[in-house]
N, C-alpha and C positions, 0 to 999 in steps of 0.2 A: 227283660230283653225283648220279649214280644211286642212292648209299645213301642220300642225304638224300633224296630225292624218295621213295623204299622209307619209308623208316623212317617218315618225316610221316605219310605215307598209313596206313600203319601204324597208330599211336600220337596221329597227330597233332601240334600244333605243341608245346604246352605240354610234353609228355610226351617228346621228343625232346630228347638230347642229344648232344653231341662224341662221347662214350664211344659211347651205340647208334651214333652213324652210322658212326665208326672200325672198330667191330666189324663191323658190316652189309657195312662194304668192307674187312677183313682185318686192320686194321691199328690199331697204338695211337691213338687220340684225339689226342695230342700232333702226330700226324705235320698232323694238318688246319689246326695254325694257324702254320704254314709257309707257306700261301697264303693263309689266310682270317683276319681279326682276331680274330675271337669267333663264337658260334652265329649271331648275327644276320649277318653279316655273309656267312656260308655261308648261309641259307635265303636273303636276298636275290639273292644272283647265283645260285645255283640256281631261284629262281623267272624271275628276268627270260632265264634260259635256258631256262628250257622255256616262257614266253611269247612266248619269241621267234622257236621254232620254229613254235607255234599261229599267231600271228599271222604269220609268213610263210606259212603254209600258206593262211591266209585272204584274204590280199594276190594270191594267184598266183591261187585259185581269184575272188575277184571281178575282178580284172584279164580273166581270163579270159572269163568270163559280160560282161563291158562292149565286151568284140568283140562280142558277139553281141546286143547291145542293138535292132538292128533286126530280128533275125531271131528271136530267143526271144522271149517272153511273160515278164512278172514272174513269174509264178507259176514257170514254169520255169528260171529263170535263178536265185530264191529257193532253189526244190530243192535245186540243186546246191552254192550253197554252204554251206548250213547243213544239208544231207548231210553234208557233207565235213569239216565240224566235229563234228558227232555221231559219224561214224565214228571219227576221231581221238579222241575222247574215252571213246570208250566200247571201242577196240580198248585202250586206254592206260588203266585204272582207277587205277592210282597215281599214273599224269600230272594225270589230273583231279581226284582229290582234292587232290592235294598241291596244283596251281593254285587250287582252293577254298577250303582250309584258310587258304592264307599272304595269298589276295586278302582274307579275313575278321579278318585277324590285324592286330594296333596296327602291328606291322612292316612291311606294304604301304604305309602310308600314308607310313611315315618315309623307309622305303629304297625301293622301288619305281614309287611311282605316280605317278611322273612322266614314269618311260621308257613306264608304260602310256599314258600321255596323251597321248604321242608316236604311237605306236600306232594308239590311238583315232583322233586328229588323220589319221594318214596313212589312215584306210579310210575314213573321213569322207569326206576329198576323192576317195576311190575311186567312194562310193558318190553323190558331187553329181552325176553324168552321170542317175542314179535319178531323185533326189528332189530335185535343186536349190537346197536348204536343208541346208548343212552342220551348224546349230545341229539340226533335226527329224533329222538322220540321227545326228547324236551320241547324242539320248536315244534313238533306235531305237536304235542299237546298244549301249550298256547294258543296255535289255529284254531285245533276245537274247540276251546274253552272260548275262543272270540266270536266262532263262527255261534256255536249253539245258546250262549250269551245271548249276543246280537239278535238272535232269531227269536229264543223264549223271552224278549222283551218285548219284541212285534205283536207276541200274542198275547200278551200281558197288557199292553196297550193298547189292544183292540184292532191293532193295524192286518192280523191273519188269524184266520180260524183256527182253535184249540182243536184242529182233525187228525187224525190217522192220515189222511192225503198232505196235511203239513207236514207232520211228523215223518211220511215216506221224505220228502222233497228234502229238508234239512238231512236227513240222514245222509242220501246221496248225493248232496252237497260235500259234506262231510268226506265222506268212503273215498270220495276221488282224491284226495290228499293223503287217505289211510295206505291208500291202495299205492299209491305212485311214491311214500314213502320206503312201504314194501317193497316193492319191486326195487327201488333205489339202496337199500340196504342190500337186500339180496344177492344184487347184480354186484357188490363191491365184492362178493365172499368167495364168486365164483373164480377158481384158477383163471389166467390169461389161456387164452388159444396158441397151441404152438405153430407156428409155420411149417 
């Protein structure tokens, strides 16, 4: 799975085949549909495998920050985990592209994007203790996943520096969506004003 994730990143999706990825890992092309049916069938479980690492990583770290839901600030509990995604994505450049490429490609839709919806669904409910609106926290989590996307591929292609001053900027990028969810959820919970 690591040549196909190489190679895509590489070349990208259209541009990848059996042949490069067999090559990329030593060996005949022939040997890959031994386990895999056809190309698509290798980019699919290559991608939902390394989505599925991303998204445990982000499972752990918001499970994490929701202990600490009386003791941190959003703001600080936001940090940490869309830290912790950025770093991930941006210590990984062919992780993140390749997750870019194939989430952009017809082939997400067909083979993938259901186990991602799975996904979604379970950080959703991670994140109700937040925002108390599973539906407002779905499209939050889309934004971020496009905004921080978008961004760890800027640095991945060399277009912005892999800094801590990056890293601040995306974040706060970020937070003003978190935050203006918050407050939007919030404000729906609170009783009407009597006259």
């Amino acid at each position: 799975m690591k040549s196909t994730v190489t190679v895509v990143a590489r070349v990208g999706i259209e541009n990848s085949s059996t042949r490069l990825i067999g090559k990329e890992a030593g060996f005949q092309d022939a040997f890959i549909y031994r386990y895999f049916n056809d190309k698509d069938h290798l980019l699919s479980q290559a991608y939902i495998s390394e989505n599925d690492k991303l998204m445990n990583i982000l499972v752990k770290a918001i499970d994490y920050e929701n202990q600490m839901i009386d003791e941190k600030p959003l703001e600080e509990r936001s940090a940490y985990v869309i830290k912790t995604a950025w770093k991930y994505l941006t210590e990984n450049p062919d992780i993140c592209k390749f997750l870019v490429y194939y989430y952009n490609s017809p082939g997400f839709t067909k083979y993938a994007m259901d186990d991602h919806k799975k996904w979604l669904d379970e950080l959703s409910d991670l994140l109700y203790p937040t925002f108390r609106d599973r539906d407002e926290a779905a499209t939050l989590l889309y934004m971020i996943f496009n905004s921080v996307y978008g961004f760890a591929m800027q640095v991945a292609n060399g277009e912005h520096p892999n800094t801590e001053e990056t890293a601040e900027r995306v974040f706060r990028n970020v937070y003003t969506a978190i935050y203006a969810c918050y407050e939007r959820t919030h404000r729906q919970e609170e009783p009407a004003e009597q006259s």
